[in-house]
C-alpha positions as CSV (number, residue, x, y, z in Angstrom):
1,X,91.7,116.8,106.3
2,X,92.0,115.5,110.0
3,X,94.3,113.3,110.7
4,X,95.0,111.4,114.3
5,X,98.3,110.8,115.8
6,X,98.1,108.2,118.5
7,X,101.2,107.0,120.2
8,X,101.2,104.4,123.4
9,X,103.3,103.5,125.9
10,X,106.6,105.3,127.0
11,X,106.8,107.3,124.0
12,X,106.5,110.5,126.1
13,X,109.9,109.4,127.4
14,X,111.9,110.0,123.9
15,X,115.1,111.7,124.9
16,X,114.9,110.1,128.1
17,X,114.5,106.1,127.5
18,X,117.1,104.2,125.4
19,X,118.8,107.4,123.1
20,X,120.7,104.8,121.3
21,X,117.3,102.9,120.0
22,X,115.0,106.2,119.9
23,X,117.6,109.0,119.3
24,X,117.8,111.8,121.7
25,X,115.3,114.3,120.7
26,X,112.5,114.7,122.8
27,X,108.5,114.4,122.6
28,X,108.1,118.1,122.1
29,X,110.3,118.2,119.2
30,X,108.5,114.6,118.1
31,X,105.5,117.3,118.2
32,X,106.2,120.0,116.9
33,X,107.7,118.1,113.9
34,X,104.2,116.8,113.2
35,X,102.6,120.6,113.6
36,X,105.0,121.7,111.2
37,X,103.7,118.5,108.8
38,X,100.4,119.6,109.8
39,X,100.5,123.0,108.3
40,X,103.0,122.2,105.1
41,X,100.1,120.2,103.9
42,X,97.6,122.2,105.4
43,X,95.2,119.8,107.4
44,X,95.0,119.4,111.1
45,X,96.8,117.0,112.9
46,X,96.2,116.2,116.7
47,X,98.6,114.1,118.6
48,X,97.1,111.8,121.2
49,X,99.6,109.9,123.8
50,X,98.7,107.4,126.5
51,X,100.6,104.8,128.1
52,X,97.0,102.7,129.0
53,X,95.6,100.6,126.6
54,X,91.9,101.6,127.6
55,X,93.0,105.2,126.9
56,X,94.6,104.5,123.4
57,X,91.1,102.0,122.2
58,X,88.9,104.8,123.5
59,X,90.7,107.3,121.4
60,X,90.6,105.3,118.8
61,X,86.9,104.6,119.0
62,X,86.3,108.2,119.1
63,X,88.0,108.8,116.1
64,X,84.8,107.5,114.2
65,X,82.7,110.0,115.7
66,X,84.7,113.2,115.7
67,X,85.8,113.6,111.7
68,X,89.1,111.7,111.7
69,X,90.3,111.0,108.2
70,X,93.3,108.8,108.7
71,X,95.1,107.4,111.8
72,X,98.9,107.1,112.3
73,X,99.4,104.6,115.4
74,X,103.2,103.7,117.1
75,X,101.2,101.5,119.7
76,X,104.6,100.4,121.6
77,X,104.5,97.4,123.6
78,X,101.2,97.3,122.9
79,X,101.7,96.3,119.2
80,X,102.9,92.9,120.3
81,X,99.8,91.8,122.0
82,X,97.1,94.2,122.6
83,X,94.6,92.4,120.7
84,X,92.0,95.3,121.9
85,X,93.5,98.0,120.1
86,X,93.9,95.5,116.9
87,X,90.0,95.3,117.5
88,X,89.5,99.0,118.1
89,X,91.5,99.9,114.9
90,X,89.5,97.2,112.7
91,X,86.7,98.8,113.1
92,X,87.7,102.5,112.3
93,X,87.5,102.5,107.8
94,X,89.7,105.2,107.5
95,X,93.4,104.8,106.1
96,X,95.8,103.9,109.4
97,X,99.4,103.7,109.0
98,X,101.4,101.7,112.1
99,X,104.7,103.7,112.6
100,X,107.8,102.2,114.9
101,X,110.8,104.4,115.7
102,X,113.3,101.9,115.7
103,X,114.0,99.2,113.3
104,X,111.9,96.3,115.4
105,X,113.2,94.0,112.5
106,X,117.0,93.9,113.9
107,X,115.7,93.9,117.6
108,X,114.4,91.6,120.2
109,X,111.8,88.1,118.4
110,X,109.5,89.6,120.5
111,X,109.4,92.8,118.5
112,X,109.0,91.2,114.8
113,X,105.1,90.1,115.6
114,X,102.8,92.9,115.1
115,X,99.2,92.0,115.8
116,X,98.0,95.5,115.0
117,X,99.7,95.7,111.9
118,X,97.2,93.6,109.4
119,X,94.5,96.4,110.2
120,X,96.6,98.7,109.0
121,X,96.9,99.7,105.7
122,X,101.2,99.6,106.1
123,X,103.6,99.6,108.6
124,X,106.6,101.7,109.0
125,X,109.9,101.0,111.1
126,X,113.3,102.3,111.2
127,X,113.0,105.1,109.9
128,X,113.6,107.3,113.5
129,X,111.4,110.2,114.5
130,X,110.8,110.8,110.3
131,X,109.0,107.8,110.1
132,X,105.6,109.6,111.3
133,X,106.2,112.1,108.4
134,X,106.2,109.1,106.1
135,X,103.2,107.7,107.9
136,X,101.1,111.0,107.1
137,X,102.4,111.4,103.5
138,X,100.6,107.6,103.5
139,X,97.9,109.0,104.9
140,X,98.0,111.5,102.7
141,X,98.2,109.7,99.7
142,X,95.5,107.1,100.4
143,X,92.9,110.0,101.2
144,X,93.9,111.7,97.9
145,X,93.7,107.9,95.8
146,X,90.2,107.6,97.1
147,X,89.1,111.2,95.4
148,X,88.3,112.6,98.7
149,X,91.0,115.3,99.2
């Protein structure tokens, strides 16, 4: 199974931006965490990052071309209005779980409005940097309850 990772804006700064709202491990260890995830359950996870919306629908788009399976998206800032990438991921059938580091239901009004998450199959939050390994075993399981893994 092939599985795509995409993450948005600033989200190459963990460990730099806001350690008391993301935690202070870094994006490499973000990554290798989901490489490790990748080969426990044996199917290939690749880890797209982008902090322009263009970028992230093109990726996105591509997906339906290239074998994706499943998508796990933390869009950042971009969840809150990007009405493109809402769009982009409409169109892609396979399962997509939205993942947020932080718990964006005890932060900001701003951050409580999702307009990517009802195209996606669930959304995730709170949960820190595990929250993307929860997002896969979604993945996972939605693959497997449709008979194709």
């Amino acid at each position: 199974m092939k599985i795509l990772v995409i993450n948005g804006p600033n989200i190459n700064f963990l460990g730099i931006r806001e350690k008391t709202v993301y935690g202070a491990q870094d994006y490499d260890f973000l990554l290798n965490m989901i490489a490790q995830k990748g080969q426990q359950e044996n199917c290939t996870i690749e880890v797209f990052q982008s902090n322009h919306e263009g970028a992230i629908i093109d990726r996105i788009q591509d997906s339906y071309y290239d074998g994706t399976e499943g998508i796990v998206i933390n869009p950042g800032a971009y969840t809150h209005y990007s009405y493109a990438i809402r769009d982009a991921l409409a169109s892609i059938t396979v399962p997509k779980v939205e993942i947020h580091i932080s718990n964006i239901m005890e932060r900001e009004d701003f951050r409580k409005v999702s307009v990517t998450a009802p195209v996606c199959d669930r959304q995730i939050y709170g949960e820190g940097l595990n929250g993307y390994l929860t997002a896969i075993d979604h993945v996972l399981a939605m693959h497997r309850a449709k008979g194709s893994v």
